[in-house]
N, C-alpha and C positions, 0 to 999 in steps of 0.2 A: 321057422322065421329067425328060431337064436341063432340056428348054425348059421344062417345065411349073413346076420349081422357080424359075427365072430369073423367071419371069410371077410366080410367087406372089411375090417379091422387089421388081420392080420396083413392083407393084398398092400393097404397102405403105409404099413411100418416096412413090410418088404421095399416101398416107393424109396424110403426113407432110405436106407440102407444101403440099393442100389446104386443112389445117386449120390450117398457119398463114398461108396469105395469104385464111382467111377473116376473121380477127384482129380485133378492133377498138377503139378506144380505150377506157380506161377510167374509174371513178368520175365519179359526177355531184357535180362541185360548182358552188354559185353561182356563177354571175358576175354578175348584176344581180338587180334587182327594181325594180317600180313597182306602189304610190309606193315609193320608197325610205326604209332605214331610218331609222327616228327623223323622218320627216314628218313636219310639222304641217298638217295641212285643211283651209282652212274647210267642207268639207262630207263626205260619202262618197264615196268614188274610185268609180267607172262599174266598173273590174274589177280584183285584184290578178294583176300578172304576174311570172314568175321566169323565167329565163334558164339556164340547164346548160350545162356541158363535151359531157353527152354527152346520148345519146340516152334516153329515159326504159321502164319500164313501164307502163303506163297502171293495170293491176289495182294497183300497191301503191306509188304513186306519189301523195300525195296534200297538200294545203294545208287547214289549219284554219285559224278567225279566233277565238280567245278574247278576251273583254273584261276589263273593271280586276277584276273577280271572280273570272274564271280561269274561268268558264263558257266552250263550246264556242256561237258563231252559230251559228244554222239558216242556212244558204248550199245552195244547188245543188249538184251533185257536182263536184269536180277536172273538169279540162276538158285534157287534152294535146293539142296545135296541130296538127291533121291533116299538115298542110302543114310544121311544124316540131317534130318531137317532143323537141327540148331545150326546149323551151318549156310551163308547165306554168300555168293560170289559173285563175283564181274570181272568181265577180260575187257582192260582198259584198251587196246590194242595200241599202235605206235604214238609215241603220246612224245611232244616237243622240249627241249627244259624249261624249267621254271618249279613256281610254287602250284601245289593241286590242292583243294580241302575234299578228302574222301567222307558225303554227307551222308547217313542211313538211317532208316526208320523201321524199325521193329514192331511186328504186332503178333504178339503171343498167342499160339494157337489154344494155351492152357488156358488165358482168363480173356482175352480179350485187349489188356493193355498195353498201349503203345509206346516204346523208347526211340527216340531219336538222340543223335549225337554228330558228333563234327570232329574231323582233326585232319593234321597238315600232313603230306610228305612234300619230299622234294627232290626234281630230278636235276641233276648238276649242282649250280651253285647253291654248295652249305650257306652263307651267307645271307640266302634268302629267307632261311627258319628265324630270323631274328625279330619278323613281323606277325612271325603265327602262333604267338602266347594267345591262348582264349582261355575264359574265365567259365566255370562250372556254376552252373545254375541251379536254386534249388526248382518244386516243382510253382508252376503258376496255379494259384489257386483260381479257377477256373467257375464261375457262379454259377454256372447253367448247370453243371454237372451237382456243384452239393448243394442244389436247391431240388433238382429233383431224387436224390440219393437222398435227402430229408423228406424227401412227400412221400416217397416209396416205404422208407421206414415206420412213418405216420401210418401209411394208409394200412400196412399189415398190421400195426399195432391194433387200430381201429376194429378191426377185422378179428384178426386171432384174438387178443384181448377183449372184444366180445363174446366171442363162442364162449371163452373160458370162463368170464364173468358171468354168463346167463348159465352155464353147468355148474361152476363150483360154488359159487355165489347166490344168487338168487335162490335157483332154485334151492337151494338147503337151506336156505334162511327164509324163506316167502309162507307165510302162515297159511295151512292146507284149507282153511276153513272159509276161505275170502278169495274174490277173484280176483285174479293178479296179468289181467289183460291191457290193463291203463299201464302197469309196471313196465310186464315185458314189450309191449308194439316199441317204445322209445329205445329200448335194448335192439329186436332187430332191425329200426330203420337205420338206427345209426352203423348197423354193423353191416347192414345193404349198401350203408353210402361209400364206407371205408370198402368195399366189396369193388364197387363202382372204381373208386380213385387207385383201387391195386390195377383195376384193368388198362385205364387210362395212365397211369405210371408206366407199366408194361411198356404201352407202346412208344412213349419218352422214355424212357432204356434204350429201348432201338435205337430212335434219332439219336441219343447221344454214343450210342456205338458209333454209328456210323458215322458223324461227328470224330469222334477218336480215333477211328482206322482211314478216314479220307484226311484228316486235315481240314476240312470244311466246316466255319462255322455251323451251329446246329442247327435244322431245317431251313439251309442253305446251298442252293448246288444240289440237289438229292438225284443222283441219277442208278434209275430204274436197275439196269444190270448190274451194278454197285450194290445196291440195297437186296438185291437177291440174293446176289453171292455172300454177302454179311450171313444172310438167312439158310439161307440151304447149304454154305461151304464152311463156316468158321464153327468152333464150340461155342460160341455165345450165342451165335443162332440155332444150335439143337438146343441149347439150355432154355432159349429166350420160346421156343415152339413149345419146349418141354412143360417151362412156366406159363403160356396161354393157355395150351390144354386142362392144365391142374385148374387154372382161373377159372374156365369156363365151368368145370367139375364141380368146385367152390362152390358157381353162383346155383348148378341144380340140386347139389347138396342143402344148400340154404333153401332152396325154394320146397324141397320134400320136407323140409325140417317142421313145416307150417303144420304138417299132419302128423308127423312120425317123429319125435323126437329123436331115434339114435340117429338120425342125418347129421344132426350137429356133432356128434361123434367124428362120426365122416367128414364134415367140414373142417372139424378138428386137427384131423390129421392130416385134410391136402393144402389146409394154411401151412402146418410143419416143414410139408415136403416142399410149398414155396419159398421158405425162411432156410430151409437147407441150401435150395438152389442159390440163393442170396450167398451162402457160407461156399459155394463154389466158385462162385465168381467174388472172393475177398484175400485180403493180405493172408491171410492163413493158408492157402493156397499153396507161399514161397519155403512155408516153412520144412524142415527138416525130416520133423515125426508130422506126413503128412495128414493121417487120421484124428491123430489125437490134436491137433490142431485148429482143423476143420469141424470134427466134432466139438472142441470145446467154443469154437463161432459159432454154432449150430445154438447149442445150450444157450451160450449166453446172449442170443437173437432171440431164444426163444420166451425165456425170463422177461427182456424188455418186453417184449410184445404183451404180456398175458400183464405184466407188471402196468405200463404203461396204460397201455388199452383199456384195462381195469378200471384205473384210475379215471377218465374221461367219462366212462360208462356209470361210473360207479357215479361222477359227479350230476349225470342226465336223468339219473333216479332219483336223488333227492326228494324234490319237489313234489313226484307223482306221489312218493312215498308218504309224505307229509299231506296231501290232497285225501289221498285215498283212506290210510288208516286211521283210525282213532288214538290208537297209542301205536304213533307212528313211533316216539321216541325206542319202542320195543323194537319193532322191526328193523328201526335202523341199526340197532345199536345190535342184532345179530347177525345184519349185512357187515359192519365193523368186524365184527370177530370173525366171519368168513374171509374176508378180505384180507385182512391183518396177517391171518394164518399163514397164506399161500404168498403175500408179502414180504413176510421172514424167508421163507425158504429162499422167492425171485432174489432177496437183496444178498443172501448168503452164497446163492449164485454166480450173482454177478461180481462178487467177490474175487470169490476162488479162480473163473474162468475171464475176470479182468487182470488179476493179480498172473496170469500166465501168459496173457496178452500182450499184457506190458513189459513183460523181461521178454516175448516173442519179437515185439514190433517198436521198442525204446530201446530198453536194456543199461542205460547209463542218462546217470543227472544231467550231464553236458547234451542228451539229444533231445531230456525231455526240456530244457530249458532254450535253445538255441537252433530248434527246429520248426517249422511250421508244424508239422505231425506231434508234438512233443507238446507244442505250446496249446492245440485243440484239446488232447488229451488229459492237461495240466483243467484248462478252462472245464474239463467233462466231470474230473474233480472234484474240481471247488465248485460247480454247480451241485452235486452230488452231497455232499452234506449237510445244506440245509434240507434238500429232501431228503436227508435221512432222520435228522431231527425230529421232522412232519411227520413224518411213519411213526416213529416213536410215541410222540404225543397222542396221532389216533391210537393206536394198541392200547397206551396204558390209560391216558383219561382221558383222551372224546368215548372210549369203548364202556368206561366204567360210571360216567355221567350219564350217556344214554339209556343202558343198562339200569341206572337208580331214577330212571325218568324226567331227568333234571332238561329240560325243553332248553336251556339255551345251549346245549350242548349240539343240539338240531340245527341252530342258529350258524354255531360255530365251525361246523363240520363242511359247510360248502366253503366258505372260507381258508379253511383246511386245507380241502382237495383243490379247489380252484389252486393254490398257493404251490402245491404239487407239481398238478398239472405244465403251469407254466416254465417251471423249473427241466420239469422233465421235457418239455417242446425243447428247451434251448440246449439239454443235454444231447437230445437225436438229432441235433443242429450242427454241435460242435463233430458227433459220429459222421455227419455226412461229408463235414469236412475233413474231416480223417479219411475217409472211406474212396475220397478224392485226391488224394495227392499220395507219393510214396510215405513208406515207414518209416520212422526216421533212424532207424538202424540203416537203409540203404542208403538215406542223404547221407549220412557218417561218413560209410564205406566211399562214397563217392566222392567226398571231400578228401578225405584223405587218398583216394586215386588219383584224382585231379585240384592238386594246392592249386591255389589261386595265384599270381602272380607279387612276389613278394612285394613290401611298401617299399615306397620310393623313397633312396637314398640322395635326398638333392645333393650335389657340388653347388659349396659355399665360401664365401668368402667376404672379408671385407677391409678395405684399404681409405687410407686418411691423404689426402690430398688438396690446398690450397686453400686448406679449413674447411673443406666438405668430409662429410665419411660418406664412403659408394659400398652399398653392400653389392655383391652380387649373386644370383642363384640360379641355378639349371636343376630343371625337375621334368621327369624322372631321375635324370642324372647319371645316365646309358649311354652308350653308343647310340645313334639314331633320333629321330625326335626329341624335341626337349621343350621345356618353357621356361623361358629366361624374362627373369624378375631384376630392374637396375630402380633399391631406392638410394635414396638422395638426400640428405639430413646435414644443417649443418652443425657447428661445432656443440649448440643448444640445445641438439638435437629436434628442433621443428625444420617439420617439410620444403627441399625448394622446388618451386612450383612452377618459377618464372624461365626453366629451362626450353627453348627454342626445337633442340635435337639434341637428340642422343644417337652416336653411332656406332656400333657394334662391328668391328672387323676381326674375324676367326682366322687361324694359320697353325695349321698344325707343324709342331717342331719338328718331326720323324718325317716324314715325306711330303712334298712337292709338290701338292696342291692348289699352289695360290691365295689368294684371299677371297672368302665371302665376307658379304655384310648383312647384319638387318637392322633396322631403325625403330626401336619400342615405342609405342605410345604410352599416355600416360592414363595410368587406369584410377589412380586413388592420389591422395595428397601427396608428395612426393614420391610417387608407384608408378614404373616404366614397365609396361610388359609386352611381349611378343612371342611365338611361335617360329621354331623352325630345325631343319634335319643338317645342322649346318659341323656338328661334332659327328664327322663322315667316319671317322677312322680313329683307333682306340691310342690310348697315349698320352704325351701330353702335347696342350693345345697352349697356345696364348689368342686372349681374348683382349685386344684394345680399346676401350670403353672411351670417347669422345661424346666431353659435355658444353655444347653452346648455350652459352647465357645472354644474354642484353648489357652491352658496353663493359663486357669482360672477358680476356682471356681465355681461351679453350683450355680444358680440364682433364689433361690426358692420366687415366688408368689401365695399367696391367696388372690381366688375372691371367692366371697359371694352372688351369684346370687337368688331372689327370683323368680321362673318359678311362671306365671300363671297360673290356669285349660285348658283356652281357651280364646280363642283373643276375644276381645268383639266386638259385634254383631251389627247389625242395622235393628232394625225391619221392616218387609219388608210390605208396602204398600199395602194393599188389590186394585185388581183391580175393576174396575165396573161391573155391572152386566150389561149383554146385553140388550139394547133396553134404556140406561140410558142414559137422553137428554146431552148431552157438554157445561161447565158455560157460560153463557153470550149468547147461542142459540135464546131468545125470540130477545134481542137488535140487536143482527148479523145479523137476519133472517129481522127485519124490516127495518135496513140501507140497506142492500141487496133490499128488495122489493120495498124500496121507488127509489133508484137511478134507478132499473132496470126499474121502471115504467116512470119513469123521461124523462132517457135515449130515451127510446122506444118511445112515446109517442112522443118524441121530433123530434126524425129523420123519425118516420110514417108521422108526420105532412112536415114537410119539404119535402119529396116526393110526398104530396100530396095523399096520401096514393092508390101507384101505386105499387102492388103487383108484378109486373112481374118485377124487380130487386133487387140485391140480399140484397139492403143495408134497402128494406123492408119486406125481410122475416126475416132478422138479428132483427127489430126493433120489427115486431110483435113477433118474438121469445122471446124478453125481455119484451114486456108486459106479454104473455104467464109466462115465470118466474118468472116477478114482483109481477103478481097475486100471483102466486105459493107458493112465499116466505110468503107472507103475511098472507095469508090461515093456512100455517103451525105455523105462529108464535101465530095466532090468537087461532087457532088449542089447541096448548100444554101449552099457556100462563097460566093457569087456576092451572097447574100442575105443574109447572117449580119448583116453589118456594120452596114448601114441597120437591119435591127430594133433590134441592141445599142446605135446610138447615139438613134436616133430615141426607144427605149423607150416605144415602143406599149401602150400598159399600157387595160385597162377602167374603166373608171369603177367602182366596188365601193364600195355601202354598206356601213356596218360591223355586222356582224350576230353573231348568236352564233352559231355553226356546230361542229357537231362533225363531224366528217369519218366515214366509216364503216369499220369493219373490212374487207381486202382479201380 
């Protein structure tokens, strides 16, 4: 029966293993296209091509061509590159002039995440690019997605962080002498329910896949041969089958566990293998050193769970504890020191493989302050040290008060964990909004591919006339649209207000257009405003301002505005070509392997290196990544250099791109 149990043991670390080095990079974003953005034509392009990071889905993977109307061509269907499936095309076939926006939507065959984006060419008149600046979006944060990416996170914590609470916890602390039936039932209902809410998470994963790769609000529109092909044809679907089978495995694990303790063992390990699968479908994914990446999501998923979970669990004993024993203050107070133990390690943990996380998926002050991704992870923080403080205090005196049998210590200690607990809900709150939008290393990257349209330089002026002063103003202050502001003050400077009409007549000095007019109304106390594209052509213009008053004099002003061709630009930053290491990789990768080895090393030792609790498989786990780090830095060191200075960079049009939720 050992061997057999040792087999079922070793079968699910293999679980482990398999499914992270079947891993594979993640998000599809642009890297090229042709023609490239903002073209000009002289005819129809033969075919439109795009370029990816990663590899694509063919079912929901697709390119539109709409014209200056915003109608959709009739084109052929998407075409993905047999021979290259980052590679995604359409033969726009005889196409008329004008403006076209080339529309496409990527969905990653590696993680499931979708990128759309928009940008202009144009066949014949250059002239027409003048209207097709678009502005680069960060990602929508999206609530359906990080509310169930927070229930998912809960409910494994629930789940794993009880298995681990009732093996390293309990039982090594629960007095051999006394029944401890009242204790545990509260340990595995709650660890049944979290059991329950991983399955029912499961299947909202789904909906919000499909959700993500249709464009369909969530359990909205769900059509049948859609949701299959999600299931049977994409990687989130062998993942997502991968994950209900381990589920279902979970809940018979748990249920032999009622008779056989080493099941929880077992349960043990197919929680891991579902907290891996989580670490395959994450930002860790895009990174560089894809293992060490992956595994370090892996680790520090797995910490919160056992850390978190703990904690919840640990709060639902109290009570019984206090019910049941006599000198409960004993018992608790070596449930404290179990606890504590394996809480040092989780938070040393989550240290090390946060601290690589964040130069992984931040990497600069500017993204952690000025990004959506940056600012969740700022708030993950500064929720993060009061429950650090909390941890401290149980360790040194709720553990050393209970210990001297001091009962208000009893008192004090739900207090405690409740205080914890809720800290820590809002920290898996802020991860699931992380966990929902891009990194904010790729907002960066995207911001700088695609500058936003610079600020408006209005054409100003102001002239003194008949005891009035006319200020005048055109904003933008471009060629093309504008909005033209005429206020009116007299020498007193207070508003006149009693003005009849204002008449605005345009004429350009360089060519032969004639005159337009427009007539402002008045928007504020002396404030004329109106709209219109009347600075047709660049140059300089005269603007003749006529002001009618009441039993006075018409108020003629000329302004002398020189229009621009076009607003000036800001060349937009080529992004990286995929698989291109991140600066400062070799040095990050060796602080990481040295602390991790340090770390590890240090608390294997200190347990005497006693595998069957959790605060040494936490320890061997970080030798395991210390190694890892080091390997990889050892690895690419050779190479680093030549890329950082050569900066190998893609060629990138500048596009509108929204990046997809992770």
């Amino acid at each position: 029966m050992k061997l057999k149990r040792r087999l079922w043991f070793v079968v699910g670390l293999i679980g482990i293993l398999l499914i992270i080095q079947n891993v594979v990079m993640a998000h599809a974003n642009l890297i090229k296209a042709e023609p490239a953005a903002n073209s000009v034509l002289e005819e129809a392009p033969a075919e439109i091509r795009m370029w990816f990071t990663e590899p694509l889905e063919s079912r929901f993977s697709k390119i539109n061509l709409r014209n200056s109307e915003g109608n959709i061509v009739n084109t052929p269907p998407t075409q993905i590159d047999p021979n290259d499936p980052t590679q995604m095309s359409i033969i726009p076939g005889a196409l008329p002039d004008g403006l076209y926006t080339v529309v496409w939507r990527a969905l990653s065959s590696a993680d499931g995440h979708p990128t759309i984006g928009s940008y202009a060419i144009v066949i014949g008149d250059a002239t027409l690019l003048q209207s097709s600046a678009a502005n680069t979006a960060e990602d929508p944060i999206r609530t359906d997605s990080t509310v169930i990416r927070w229930i998912n996170l809960l409910s494994m914590a629930l789940t794993v962080g009880g298995i681990a609470f009732f093996l390293f916890v309990w039982l090594p602390a629960a007095p051999e002498t006394q029944p401890n039936k009242a204790i545990e039932r509260p340990i595995l209902l709650l660890t049944a329910a979290g059991w329950v809410l991983v399955g029912v998470t499961g299947f909202l994963l789904l909906a919000l896949q499909y959700s993500l790769a249709t464009g369909n609000p969530i359990l909205t529109g769900i059509d049948g041969n859609s949701l299959n092909s999600i299931i049977a044809d994409t990687r989130f679907g062998h993942l997502w089958l991968s994950r209900t089978a381990l589920w279902a495995g979970l809940g018979g694990a748990l249920w032999f566990a009622r008779s056989d303790r080493f099941f929880y063992w077992v349960a043990l390990v197919m929680g891991a293998v579902i907290l891996a699968i989580n670490s395959a479908f994450s930002h860790a994914n895009a990174a560089y050193d894809l293992t060490v990446s992956v595994g370090a999501d892996f680790l520090h998923l797995f910490a919160t769970a056992v850390w978190v979970g703990g904690l919840v669990h640990f709060l639902n004993v109290i009570a019984p504890i206090r019910r049941t024993f006599p000198s409960s203050t004993l018992v608790l107070g070596r449930v404290v020191g179990r606890f504590s133990n394996f809480a040092r390690v989780s938070v040393a943990t989550l240290f090390i493989t946060g601290f690589y996380s964040a130069w992984l998926q931040v990497g600069t002050v500017e993204g952690l302050l000025t990004t959506q991704y940056g600012i969740a992870m700022l708030i993950k923080l500064i929720l993060f040290v009061p429950v650090l403080g909390l941890a401290v205090v149980n360790l040194i005196y709720t553990h050393r008060g209970l210990e001297a049998e001091q009962d208000i210590w009893a008192t004090r200690l739900r207090g405690l964990v409740g205080a914890e607990i809720v800290l820590t809900v809002g920290i898996l709150l802020a991860v699931g909004v992380m966990t929902s939008i891009s990194p904010a290393r790729t907002t960066m990257a995207y911001r700088a591919a695609n500058p936003p349209p610079p600020e408006a330089l209005p054409l100003k002026d102001v002239r003194t006339v008949n005891g009035l002063l006319v200020e005048f103003d055109a904003t933008p202050g471009w060629l093309g649209e504008n909005t033209f502001t005429i206020k009116v003050v007299d020498s007193n400077g207070a508003p006149i207000n009693d003005i009849t009409l204002i008449r605005m007549r345009f004429e350009s000095q360089t060519q032969n257009l004639g005159e337009s007019e427009l007539r402002p109304e008045r928007v504020a106390e002396g404030v004329y405003r109106i709209s219109g594209a009347n600075l047709s052509v660049p140059g300089p213009w005269r603007v003749r301002v006529t002001i009618q008053r009441p039993n006075q004099f018409d108020t003629l002003v000329d302004f002398t505005p020189d229009v621009p061709t076009a607003p000036p630009t800001t060349a937009p930053v080529p992004l990286p070509e995929p698989n291109t290491p991140l600066p400062n990789r070799v040095f990050i990768l060796l602080v990481a392997g040295v602390m991790a080895l340090g770390v590890g090393g240090f608390f294997l030792g200190e347990n005497r290196a006693k595998l069957v609790q959790a605060s040494s498989l936490l320890a061997v786990g970080l030798l395991i990544m210390g190694g890892a780090f080091l390997f990889s830095a050892i690895q690419g060191a050779p190479t680093l250099s030549s890329v950082e200075n050569t900066g190998q960079l893609s060629e990138v049009d500048a596009t509108n791109v929204m990046p997809g939720s992770p």
